[in-house]
C-alpha positions in Angstrom: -45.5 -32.7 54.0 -48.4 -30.9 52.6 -48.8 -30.0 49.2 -50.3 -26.6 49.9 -48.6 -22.7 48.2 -45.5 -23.1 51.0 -44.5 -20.2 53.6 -42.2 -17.5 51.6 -38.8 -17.6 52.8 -38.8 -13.6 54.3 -41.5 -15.2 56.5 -39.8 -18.2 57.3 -38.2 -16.7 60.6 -41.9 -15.0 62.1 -43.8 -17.7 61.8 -43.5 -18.5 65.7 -43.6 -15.1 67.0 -47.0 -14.7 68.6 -49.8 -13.3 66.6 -48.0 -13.4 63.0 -50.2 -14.2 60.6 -50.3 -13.8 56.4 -54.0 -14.6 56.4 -56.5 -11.8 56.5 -58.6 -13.9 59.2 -57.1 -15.5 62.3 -55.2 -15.0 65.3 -51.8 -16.8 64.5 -51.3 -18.2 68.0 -51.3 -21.9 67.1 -47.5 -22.1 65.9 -46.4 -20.0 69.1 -48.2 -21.9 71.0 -47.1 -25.7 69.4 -43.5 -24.2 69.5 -43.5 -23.3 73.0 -45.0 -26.6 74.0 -42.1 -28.2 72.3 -39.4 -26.1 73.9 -41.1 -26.6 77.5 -40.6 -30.8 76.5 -36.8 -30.3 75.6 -37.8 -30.9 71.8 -37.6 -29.3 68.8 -39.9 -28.1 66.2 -38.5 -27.7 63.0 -39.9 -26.4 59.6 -38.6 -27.1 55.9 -40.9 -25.1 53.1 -41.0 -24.3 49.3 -43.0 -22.3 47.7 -45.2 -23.8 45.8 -44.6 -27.1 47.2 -45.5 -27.6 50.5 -44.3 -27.2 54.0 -43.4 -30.1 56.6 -42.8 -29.4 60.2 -40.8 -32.2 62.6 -41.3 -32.7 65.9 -38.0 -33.6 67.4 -38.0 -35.0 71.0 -35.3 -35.5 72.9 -33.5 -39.6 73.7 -34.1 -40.2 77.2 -30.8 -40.8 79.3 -31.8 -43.3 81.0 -35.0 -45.2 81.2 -37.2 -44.4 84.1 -38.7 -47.5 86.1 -42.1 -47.2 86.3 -44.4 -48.6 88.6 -47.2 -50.8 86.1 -51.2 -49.1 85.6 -53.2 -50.3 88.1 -54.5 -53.8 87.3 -51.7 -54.5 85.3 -50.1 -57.8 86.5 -46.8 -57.7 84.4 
């Protein structure tokens, strides 16, 4: 968590949408584009903030099924 002024609660729900931004300079691509990259691995990127306070994101993955065998880096004797 970072202890920076926190996102406001009415924007809360935009900050993924591509190109929302509250800062007067900047393109506000980076949380679209770390929330689609997290959506295209199955997980989840979550977001808790208070103003004021701070905001932490979590980056959920999902449990595989099953583990998949895999065959060992070349070199590796193991």
């Amino acid at each position: 968590m970072d202890d920076g002024c926190g996102i406001a609660p009415e924007d809360l729900d935009r900050i993924f949408d591509p190109f929302f931004t509250t800062k007067p300079v900047g393109e506000g691509t980076g949380l679209a584009i770390s929330h689609q990259i997290a959506r295209s691995h199955g997980a989840e990127l979550a977001v808790e903030s208070r103003l004021g306070e701070g905001t932490e994101f979590t980056l959920r993955f999902p449990a595989p099924d099953t583990l998949e065998s895999r065959d060992p880096p070349p070199g590796h004797s193991g």
